[in-house]
Residue frames as a rotation matrix with the C-alpha (Angstrom) as fourth column:
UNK 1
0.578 0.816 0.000 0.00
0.816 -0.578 0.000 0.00
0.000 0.000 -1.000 0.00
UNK 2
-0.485 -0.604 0.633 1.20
0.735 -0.674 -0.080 3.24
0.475 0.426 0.770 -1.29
UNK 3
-0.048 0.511 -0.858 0.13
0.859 -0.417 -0.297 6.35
-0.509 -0.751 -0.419 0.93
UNK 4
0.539 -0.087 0.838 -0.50
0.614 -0.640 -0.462 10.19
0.577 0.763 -0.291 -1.37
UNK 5
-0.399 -0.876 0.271 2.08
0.817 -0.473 -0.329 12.55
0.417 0.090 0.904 -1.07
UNK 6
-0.020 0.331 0.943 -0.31
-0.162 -0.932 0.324 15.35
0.987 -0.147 0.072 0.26
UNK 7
0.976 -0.128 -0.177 -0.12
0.178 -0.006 0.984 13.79
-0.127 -0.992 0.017 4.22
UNK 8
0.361 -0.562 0.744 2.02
-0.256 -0.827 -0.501 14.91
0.897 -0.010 -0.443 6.34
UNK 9
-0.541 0.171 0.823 1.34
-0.841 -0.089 -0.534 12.91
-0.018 -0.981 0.192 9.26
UNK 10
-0.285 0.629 -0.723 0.16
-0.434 0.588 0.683 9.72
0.855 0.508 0.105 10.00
UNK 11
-0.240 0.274 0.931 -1.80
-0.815 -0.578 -0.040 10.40
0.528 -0.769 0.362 12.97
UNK 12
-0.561 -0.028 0.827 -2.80
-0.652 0.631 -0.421 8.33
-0.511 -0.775 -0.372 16.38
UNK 13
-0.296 0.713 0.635 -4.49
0.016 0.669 -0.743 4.70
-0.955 -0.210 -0.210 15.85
UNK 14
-0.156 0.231 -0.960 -4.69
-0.928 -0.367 0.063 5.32
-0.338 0.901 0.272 11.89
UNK 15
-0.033 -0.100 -0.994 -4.19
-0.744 0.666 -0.043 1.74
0.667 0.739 -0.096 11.09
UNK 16
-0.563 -0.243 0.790 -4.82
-0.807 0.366 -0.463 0.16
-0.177 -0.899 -0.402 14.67
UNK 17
-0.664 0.094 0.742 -5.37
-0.162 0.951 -0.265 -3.42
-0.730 -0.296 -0.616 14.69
UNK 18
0.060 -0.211 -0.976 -5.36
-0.952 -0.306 0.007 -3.42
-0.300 0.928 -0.220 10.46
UNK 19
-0.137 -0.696 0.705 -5.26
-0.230 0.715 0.661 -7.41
-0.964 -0.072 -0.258 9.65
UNK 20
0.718 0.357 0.597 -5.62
0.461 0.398 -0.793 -6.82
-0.521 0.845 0.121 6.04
UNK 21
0.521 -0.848 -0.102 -2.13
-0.837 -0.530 0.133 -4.18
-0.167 0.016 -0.986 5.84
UNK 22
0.770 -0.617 0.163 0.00
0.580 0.783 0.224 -6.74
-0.266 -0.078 0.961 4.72
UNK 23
-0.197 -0.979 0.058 2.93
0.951 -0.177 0.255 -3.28
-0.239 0.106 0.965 3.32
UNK 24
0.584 0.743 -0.327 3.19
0.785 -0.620 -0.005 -0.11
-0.207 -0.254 -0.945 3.62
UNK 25
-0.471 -0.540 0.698 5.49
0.803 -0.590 0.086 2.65
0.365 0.601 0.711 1.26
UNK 26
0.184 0.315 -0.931 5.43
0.816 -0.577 -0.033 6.04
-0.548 -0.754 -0.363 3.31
UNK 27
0.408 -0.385 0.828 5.98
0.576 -0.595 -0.560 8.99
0.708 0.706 -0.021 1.19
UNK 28
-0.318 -0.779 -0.540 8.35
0.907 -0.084 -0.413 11.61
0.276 -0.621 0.733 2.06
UNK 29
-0.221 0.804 0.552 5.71
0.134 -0.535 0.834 14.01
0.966 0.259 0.010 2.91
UNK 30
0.737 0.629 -0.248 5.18
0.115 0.244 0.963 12.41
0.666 -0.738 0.108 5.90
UNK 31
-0.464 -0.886 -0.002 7.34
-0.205 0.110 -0.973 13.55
0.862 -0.451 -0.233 9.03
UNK 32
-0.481 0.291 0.827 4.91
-0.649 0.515 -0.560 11.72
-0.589 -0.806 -0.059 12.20
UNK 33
-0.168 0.740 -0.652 4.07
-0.158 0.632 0.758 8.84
0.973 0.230 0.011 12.41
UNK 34
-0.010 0.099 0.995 2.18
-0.880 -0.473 0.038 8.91
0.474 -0.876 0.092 15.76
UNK 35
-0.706 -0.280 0.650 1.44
-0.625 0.677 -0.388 6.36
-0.332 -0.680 -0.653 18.65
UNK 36
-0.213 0.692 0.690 -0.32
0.028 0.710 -0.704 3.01
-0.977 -0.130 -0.170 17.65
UNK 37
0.129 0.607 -0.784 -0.51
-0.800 -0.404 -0.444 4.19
-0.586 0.685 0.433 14.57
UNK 38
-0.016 0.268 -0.963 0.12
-0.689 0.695 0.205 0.35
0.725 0.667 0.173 13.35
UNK 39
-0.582 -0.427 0.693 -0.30
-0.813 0.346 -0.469 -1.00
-0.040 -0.836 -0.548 15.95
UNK 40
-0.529 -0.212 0.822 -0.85
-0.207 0.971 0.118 -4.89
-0.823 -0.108 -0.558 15.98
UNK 41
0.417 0.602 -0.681 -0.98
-0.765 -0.172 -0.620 -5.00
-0.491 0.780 0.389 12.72
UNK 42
0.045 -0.291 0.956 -0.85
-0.357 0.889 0.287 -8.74
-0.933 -0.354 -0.063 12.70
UNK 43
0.886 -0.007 0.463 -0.72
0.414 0.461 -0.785 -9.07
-0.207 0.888 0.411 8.47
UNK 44
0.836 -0.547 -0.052 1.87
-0.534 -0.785 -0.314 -6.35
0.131 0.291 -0.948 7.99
UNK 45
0.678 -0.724 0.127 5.37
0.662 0.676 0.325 -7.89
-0.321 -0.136 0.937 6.58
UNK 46
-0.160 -0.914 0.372 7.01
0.987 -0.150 0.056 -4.86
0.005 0.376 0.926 5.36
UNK 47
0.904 0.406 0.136 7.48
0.425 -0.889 -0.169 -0.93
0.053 0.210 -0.976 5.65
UNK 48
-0.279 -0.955 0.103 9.65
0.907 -0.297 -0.299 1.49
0.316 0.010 0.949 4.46
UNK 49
0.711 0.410 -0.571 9.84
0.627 -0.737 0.252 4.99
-0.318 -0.537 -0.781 6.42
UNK 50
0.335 -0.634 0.697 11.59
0.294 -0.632 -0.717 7.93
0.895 0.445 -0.025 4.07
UNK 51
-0.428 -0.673 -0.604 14.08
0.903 -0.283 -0.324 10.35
0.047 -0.684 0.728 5.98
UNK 52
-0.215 0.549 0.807 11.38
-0.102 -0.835 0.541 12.72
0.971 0.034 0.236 5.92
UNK 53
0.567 0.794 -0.220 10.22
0.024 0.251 0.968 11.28
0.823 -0.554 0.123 9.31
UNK 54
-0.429 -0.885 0.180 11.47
-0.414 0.016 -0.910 12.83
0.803 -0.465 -0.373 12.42
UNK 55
-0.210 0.586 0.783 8.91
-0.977 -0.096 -0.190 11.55
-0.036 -0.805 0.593 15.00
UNK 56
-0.169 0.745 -0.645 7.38
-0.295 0.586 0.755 8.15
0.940 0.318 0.121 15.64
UNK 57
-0.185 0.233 0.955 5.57
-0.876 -0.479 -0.053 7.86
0.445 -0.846 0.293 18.46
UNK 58
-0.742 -0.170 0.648 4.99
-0.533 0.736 -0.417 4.99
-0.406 -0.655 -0.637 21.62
UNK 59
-0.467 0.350 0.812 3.93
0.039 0.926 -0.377 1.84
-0.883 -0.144 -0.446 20.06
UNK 60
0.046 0.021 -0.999 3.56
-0.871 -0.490 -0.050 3.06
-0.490 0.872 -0.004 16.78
UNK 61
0.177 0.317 -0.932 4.20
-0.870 0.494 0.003 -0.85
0.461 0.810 0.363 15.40
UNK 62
-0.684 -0.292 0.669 4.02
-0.714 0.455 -0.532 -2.65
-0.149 -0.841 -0.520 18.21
UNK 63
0.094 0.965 0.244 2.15
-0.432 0.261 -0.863 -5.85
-0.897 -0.024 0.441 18.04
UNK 64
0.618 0.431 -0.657 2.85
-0.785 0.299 -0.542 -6.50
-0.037 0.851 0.523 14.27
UNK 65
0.366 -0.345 0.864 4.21
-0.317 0.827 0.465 -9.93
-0.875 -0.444 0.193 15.13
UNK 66
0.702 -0.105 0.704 4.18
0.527 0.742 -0.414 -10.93
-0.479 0.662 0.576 11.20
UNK 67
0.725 -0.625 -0.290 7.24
-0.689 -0.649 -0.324 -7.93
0.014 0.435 -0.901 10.06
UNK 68
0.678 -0.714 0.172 9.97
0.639 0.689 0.342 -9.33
-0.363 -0.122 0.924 8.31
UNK 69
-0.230 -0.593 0.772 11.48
0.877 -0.471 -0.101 -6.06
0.423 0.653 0.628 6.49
UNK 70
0.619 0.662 -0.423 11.85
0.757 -0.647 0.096 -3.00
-0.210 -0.379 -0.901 7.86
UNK 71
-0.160 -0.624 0.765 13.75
0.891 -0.425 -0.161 -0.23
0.426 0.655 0.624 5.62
UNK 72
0.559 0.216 -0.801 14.37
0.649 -0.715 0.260 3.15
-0.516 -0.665 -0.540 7.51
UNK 73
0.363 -0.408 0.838 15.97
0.610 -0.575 -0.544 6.18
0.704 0.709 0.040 5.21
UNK 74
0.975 -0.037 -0.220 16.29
0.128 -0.717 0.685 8.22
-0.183 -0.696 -0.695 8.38
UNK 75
0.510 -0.784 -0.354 19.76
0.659 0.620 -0.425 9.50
0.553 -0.017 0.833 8.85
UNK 76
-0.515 0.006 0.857 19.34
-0.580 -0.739 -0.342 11.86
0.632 -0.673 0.384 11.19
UNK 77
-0.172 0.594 -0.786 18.50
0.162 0.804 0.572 9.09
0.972 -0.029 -0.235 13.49
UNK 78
-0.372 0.303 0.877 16.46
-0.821 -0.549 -0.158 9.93
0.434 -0.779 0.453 17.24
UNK 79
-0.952 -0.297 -0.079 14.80
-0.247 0.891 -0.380 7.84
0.184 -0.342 -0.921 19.29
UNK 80
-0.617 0.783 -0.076 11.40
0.311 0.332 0.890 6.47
0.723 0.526 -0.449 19.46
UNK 81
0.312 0.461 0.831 8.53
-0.936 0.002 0.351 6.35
0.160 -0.888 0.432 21.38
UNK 82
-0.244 -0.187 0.952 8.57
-0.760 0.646 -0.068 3.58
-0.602 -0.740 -0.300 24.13
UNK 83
-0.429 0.132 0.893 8.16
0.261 0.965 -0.017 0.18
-0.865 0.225 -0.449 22.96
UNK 84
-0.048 0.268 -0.962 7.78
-0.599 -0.779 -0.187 1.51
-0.800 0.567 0.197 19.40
UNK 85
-0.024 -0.343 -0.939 8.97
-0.739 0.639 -0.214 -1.98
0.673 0.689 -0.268 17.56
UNK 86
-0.357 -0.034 0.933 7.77
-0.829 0.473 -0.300 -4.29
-0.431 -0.881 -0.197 20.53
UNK 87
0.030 0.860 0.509 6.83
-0.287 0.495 -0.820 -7.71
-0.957 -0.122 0.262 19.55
UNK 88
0.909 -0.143 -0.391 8.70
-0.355 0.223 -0.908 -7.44
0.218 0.964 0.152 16.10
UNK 89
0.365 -0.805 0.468 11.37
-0.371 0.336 0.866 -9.95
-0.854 -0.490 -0.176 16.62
UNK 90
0.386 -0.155 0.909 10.91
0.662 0.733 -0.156 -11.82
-0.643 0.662 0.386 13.60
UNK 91
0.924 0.135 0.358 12.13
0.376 -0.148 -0.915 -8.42
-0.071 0.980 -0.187 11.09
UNK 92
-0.362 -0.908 0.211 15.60
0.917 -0.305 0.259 -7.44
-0.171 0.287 0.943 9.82
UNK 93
0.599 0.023 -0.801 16.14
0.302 -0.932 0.199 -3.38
-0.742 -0.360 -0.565 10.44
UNK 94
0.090 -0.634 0.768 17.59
0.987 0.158 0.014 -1.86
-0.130 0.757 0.640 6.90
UNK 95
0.813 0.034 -0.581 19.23
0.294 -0.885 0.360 1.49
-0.502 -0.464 -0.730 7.34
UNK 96
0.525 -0.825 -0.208 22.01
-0.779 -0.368 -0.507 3.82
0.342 0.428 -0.836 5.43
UNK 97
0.465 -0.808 -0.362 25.01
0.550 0.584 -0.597 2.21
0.694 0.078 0.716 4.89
UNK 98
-0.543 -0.646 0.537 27.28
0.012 -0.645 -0.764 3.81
0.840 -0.408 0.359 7.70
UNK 99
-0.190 0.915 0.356 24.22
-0.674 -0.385 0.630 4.04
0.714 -0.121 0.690 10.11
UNK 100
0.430 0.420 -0.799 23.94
0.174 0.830 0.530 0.43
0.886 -0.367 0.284 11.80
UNK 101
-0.396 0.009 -0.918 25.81
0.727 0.614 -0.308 0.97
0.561 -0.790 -0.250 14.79
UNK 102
-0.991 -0.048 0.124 24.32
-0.084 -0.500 -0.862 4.06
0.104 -0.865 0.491 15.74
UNK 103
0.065 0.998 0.010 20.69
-0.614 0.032 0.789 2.50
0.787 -0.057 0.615 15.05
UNK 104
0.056 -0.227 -0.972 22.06
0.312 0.929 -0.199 -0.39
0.948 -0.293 0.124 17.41
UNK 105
-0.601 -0.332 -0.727 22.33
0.713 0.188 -0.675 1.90
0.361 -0.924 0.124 19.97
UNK 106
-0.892 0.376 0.249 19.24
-0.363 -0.927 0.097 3.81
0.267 -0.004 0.964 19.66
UNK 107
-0.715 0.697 -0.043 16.03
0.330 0.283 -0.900 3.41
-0.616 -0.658 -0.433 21.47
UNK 108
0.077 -0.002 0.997 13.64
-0.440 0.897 0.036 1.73
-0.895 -0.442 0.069 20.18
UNK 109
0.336 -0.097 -0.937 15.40
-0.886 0.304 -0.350 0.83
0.318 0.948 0.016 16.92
UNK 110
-0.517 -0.856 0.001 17.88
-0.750 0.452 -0.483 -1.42
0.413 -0.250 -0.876 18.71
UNK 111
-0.036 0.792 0.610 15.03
-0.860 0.286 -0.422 -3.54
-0.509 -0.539 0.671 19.39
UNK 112
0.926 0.373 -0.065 15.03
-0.287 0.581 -0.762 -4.72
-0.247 0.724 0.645 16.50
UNK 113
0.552 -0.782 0.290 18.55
-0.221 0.199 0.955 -6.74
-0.804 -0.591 -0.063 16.56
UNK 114
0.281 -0.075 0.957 18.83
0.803 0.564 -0.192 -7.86
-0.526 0.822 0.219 12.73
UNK 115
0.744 0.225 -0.629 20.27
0.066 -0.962 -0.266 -4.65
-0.665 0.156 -0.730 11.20
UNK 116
0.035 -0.581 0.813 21.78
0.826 0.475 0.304 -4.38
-0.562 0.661 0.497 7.86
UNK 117
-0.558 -0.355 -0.750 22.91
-0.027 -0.896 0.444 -1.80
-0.829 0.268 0.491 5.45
UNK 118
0.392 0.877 0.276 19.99
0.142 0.239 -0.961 -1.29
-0.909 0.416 -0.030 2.56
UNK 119
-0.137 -0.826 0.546 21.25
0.571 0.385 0.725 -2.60
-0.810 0.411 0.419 -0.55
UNK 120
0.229 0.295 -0.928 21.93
-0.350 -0.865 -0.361 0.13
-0.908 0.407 -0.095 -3.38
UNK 121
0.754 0.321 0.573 22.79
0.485 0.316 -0.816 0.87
-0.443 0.893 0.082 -6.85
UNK 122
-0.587 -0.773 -0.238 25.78
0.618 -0.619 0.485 2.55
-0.523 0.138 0.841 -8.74
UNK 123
0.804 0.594 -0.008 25.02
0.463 -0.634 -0.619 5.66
-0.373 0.495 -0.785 -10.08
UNK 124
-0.456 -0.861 0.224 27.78
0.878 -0.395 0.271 7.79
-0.145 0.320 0.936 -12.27
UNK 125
0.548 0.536 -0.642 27.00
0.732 -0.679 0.058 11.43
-0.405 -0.502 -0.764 -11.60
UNK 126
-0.260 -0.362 0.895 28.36
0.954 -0.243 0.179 14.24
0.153 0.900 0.408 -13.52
UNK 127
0.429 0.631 -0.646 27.90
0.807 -0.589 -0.040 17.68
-0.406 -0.505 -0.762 -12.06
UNK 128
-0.058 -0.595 0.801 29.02
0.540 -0.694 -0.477 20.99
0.840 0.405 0.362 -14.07
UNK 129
-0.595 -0.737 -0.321 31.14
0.675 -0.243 -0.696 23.35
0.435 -0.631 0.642 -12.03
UNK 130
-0.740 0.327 0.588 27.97
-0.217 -0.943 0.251 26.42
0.636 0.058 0.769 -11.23
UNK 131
0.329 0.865 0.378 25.83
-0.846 0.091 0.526 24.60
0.421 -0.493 0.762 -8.99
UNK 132
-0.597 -0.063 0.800 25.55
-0.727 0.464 -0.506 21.65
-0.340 -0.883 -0.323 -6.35
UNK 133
-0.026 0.896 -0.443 23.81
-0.523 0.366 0.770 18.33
0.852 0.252 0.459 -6.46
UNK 134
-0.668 -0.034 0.743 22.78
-0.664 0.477 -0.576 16.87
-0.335 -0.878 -0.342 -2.84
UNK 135
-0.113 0.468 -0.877 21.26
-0.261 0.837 0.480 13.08
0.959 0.283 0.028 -2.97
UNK 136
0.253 0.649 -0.718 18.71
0.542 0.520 0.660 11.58
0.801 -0.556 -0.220 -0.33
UNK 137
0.948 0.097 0.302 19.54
-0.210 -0.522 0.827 14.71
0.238 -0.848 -0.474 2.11
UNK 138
0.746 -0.649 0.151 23.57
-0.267 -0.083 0.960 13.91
-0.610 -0.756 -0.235 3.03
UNK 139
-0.086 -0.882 0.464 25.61
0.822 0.200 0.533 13.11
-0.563 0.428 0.708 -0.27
UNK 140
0.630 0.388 -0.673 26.62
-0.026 -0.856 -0.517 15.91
-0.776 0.343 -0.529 -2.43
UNK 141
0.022 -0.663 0.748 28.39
0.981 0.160 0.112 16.16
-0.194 0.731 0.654 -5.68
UNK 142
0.645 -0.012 -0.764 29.91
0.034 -0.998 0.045 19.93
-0.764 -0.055 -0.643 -6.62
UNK 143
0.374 -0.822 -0.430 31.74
-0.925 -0.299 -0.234 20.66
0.064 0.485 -0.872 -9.76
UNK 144
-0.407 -0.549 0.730 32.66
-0.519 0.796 0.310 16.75
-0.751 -0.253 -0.610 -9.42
UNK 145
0.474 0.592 -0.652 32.00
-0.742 0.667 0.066 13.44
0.474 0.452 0.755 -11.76
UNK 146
-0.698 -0.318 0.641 32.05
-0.715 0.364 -0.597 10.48
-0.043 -0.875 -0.482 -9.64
UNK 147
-0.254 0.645 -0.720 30.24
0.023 0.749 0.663 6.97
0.967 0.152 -0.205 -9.12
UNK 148
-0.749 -0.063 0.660 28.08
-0.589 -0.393 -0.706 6.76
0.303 -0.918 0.257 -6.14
UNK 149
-0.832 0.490 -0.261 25.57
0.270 0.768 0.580 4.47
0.485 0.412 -0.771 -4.67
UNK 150
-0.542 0.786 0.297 21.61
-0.715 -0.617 0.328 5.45
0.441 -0.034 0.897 -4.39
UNK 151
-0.282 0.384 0.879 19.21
-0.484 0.734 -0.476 3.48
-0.828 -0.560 -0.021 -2.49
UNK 152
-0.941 -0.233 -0.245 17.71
-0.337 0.663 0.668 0.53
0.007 0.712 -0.702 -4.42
UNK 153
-0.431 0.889 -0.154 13.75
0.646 0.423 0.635 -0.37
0.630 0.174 -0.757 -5.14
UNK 154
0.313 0.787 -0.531 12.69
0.851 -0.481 -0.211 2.83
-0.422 -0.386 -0.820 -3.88
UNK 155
0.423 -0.297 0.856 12.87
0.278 -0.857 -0.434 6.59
0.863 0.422 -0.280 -5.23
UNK 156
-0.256 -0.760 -0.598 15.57
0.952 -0.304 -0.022 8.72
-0.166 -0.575 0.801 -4.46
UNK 157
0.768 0.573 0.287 15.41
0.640 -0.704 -0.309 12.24
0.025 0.421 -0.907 -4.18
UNK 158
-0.262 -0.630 0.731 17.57
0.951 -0.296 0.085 15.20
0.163 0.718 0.677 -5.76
UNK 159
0.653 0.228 -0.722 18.14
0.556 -0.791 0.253 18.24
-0.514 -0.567 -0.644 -4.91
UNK 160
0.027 -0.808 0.588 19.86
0.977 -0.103 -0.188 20.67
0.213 0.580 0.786 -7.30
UNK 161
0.588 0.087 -0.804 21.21
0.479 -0.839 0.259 24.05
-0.652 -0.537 -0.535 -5.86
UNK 162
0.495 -0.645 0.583 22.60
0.667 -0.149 -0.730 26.55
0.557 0.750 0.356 -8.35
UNK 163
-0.319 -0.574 -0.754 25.19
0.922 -0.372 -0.107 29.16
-0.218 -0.729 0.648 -7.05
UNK 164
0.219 0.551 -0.805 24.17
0.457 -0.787 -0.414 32.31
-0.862 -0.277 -0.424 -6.98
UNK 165
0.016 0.198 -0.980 23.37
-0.624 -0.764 -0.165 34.05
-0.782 0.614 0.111 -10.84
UNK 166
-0.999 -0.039 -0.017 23.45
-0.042 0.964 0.263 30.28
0.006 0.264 -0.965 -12.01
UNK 167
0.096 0.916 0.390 20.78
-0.889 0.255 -0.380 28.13
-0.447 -0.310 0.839 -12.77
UNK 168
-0.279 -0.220 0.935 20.10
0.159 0.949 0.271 24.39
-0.947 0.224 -0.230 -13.30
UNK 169
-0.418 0.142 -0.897 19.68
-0.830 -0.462 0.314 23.74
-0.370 0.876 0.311 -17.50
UNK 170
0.577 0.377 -0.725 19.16
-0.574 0.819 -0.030 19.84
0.582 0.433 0.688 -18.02
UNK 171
-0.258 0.071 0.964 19.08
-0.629 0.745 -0.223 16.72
-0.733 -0.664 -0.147 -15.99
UNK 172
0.125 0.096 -0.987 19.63
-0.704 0.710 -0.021 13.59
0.699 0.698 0.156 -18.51
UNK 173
0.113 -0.214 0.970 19.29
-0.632 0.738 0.236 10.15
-0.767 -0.640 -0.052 -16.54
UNK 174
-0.395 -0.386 0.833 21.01
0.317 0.794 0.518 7.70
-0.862 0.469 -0.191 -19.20
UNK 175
-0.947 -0.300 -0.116 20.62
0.123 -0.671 0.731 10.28
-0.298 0.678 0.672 -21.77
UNK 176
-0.132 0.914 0.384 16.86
0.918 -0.034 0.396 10.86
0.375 0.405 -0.834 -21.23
UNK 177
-0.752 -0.319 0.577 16.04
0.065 -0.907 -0.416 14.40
0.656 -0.275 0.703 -20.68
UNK 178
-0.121 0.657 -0.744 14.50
0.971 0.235 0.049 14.41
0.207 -0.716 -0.666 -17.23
UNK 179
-0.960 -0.274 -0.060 14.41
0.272 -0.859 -0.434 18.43
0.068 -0.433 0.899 -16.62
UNK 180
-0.294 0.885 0.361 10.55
-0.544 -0.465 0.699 18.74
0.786 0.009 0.618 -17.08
UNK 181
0.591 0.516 -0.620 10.19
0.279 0.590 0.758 16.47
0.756 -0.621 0.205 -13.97
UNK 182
-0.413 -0.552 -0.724 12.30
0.842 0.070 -0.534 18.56
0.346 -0.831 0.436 -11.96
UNK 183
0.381 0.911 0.156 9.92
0.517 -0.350 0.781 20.52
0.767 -0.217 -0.604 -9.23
UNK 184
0.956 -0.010 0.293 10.90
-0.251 -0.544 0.801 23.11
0.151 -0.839 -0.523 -7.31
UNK 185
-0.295 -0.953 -0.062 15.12
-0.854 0.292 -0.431 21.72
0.429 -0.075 -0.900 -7.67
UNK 186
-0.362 -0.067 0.930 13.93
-0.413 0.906 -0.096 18.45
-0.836 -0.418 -0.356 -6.37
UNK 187
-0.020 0.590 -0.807 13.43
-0.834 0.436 0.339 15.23
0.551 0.680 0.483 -8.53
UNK 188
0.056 0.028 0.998 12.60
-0.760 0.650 0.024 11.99
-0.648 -0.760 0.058 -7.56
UNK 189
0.390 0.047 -0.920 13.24
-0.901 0.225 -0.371 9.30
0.190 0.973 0.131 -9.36
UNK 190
0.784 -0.285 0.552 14.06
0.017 0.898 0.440 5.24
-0.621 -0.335 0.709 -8.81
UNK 191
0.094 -0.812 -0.576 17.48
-0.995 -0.091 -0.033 4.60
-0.026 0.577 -0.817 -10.62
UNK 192
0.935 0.256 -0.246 18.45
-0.316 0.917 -0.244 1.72
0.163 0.306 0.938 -12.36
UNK 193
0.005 -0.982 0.191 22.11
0.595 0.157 0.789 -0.49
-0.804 0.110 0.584 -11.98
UNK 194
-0.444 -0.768 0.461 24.75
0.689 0.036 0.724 1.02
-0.572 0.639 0.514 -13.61
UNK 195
0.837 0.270 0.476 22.82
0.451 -0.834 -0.319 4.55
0.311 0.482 -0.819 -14.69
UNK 196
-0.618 -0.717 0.322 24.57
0.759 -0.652 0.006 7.67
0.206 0.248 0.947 -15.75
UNK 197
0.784 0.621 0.020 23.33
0.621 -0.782 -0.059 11.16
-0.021 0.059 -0.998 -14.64
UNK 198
-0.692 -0.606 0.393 24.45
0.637 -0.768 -0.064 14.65
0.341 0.206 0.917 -16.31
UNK 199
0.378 0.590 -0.714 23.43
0.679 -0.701 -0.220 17.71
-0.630 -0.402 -0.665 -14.36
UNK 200
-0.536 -0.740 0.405 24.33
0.819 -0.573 0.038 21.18
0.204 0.352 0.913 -16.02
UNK 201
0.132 0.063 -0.989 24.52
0.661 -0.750 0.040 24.08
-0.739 -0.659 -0.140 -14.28
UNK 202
-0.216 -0.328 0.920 24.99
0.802 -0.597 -0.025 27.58
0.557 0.732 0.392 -16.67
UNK 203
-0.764 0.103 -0.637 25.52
0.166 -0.923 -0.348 31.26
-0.623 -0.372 0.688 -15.46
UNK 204
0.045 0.975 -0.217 22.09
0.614 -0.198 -0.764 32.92
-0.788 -0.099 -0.608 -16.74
UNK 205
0.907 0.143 -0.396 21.74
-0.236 -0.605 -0.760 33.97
-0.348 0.783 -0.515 -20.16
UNK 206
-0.138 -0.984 -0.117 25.53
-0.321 -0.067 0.945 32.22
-0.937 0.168 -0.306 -20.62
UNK 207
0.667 0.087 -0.740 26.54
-0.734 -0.096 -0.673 31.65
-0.130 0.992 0.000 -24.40
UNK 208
0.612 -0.661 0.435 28.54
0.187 0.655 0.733 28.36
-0.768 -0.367 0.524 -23.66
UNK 209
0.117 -0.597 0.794 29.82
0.821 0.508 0.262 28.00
-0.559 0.621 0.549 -27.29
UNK 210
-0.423 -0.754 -0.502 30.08
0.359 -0.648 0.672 31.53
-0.832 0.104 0.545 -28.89
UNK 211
-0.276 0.590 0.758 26.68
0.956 0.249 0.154 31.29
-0.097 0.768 -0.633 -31.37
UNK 212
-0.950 0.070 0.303 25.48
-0.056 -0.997 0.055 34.44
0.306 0.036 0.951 -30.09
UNK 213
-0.006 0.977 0.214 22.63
-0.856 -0.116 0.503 32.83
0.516 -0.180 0.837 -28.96
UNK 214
-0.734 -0.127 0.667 21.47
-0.596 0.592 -0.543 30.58
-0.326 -0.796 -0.511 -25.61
UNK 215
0.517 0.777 -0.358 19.81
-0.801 0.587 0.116 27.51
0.300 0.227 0.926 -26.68
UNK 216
0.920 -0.197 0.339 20.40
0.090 0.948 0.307 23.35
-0.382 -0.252 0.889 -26.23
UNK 217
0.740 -0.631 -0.233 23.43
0.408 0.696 -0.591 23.55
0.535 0.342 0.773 -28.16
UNK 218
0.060 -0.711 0.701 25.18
-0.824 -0.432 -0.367 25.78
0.563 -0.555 -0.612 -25.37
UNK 219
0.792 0.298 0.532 23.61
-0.516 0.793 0.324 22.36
-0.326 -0.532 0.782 -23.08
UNK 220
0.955 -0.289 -0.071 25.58
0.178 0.745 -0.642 20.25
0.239 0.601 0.763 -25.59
UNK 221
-0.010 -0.991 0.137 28.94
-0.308 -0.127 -0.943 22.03
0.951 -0.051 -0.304 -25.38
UNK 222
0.442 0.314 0.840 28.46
-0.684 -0.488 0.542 21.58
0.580 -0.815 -0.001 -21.65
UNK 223
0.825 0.396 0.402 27.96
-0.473 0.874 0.109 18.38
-0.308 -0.281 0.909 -21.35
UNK 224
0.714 -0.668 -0.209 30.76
-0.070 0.229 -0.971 17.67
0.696 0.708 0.117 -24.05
UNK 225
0.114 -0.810 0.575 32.91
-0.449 -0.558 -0.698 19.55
0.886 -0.179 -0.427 -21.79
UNK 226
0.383 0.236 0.893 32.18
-0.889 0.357 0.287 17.14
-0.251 -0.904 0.347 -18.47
UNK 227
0.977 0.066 0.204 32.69
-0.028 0.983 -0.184 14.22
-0.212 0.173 0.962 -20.31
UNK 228
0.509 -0.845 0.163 36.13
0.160 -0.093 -0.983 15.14
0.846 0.526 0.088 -21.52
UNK 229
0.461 -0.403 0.791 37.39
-0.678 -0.735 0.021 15.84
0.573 -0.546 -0.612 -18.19
C-alpha cells in the first residue's frame, strides 16, 4: 500500500489493529508517524519509512508480530517512542550504509537486533562546475564526476542548488532528458544499476559555445565539456 504525497502525518491509531495491511510505502511528505498508529498489525510484513520522518511515536508498530522487512531512510536518526517496535522480533532493520551501529544503539530501533545496510545501486554522476547536487539529504556532488551508490527499489530524491546568478539547464538520466520532472530543484526518481546522470549548471543567459545565442546547443557544449574531463 502506497500512501499520497499530500499527508504529512500519520496520525494516532490510523491503522490500529489493520489485519488486512500486509505493506506499507510512506511517502516523504510524511514527518509523524504517531502512537499506535500500526499498531498490531498482525498481516503487515514490510514498511519502508523515508528520511522525511522525524517523529514516531509509543507503540507506533508494536504488536505486528508478522514484520519481516523493515527499511528506515532516516539519517538523522532519534529515538522512538517507548516500545515503538515491541513484539517485532521476527524483522531485519535496513538502514544507510554507515548508520547500523548508531541504530544499534538507539532506542527503540535497537530492538530490533537484525540490522543491515539497505542494498543500493551505482550511479555515475556528472555535475558541471555552477551549482551543487545533494542526494537523499547527506551526499553531495559539486563541480565533481564520480560513481556513487543510491538506495535501491525505492525513489531517491535530488536536490539541485545553483550558485548564486546560475541556474540548473538539463538533468539527462542515461541520456533521457528528465528536466521537465524537476519541481521546485527536487526530482525523484528510482534509478536503475549502472545509470549515468548529467546535471548542467549555466551562469544565466551564458553563451557556452560563442553562437550568439542561448539555446540546447550551449547544453551540448556543456555536457561535451564534463565528459572530456
Amino acid at each position: 500500500m502506497s500512501l499520497p504525497n499530500s499527508i504529512t502525518a500519520i496520525n494516532a491509531s490510523t491503522f490500529y489493529g489493520c489485519n488486512n495491511l500486509n505493506s506499507i510505502n510512506i511517502p516523504n511528505s510524511v514527518t509523524t508517524i504517531d502512537r499506535f498508529a500500526f499498531y498490531q498489525c498482525s498481516a503487515l510484513t514490510s514498511i519502508v519509512i523515508p528520511n522525511s520522518v522525524d517523529s514516531i511515536g509509543k507503540s507506533a508498530f508494536s504488536g505486528c508480530k508478522s514484520l519481516t522487512s523493515v527499511t528506515s531512510y532516516i539519517t538523522d536518526v532519534f529515538e522512538t517512542g517507548e516500545d515503538a517496535f515491541q513484539n517485532c522480533t521476527n524483522a531485519t532493520l535496513y538502514v544507510p550504509n554507515g548508520l547500523i551501529e548508531t541504530y544499534q544503539s538507539t532506542a527503540d530501533w535497537s530492538r530490533l537486533t537484525r540490522i543491515e545496510g539497505i542494498p543500493g545501486v551505482s550511479l555515475i554522476l556528472a555535475c558541471s562546475d555552477q551549482g551543487k547536487v545533494t542526494i537523499n539529504d547527506f551526499l553531495e556532488f559539486a563541480n565533481n564526476i564520480g560513481e556513487t551508490v543510491v538506495y535501491d527499489g525505492t525513489e531517491n530524491t535530488f536536490v539541485f542548488t545553483p550558485e548564486e546568478g546560475c541556474r540548473l539547464d538539463r538533468v539527462l538520466i542515461n541520456g533521457l532528458d528528465v528536466t521537465k520532472s524537476v519541481k521546485n530543484n527536487r526530482l525523484t526518481a528510482q534509478i536503475m544499476p549502472n545509470s549515468k546522470m548529467m546535471v548542467v549548471f549555466s551562469s544565466k543567459g551564458e553563451d557556452i559555445n560563442g553562437d550568439g545565442v542561448v539555446n540546447i546547443a550551449d547544453v551540448i557544449s556543456i555536457v561535451n565539456t564534463i565528459l572530456e574531463q
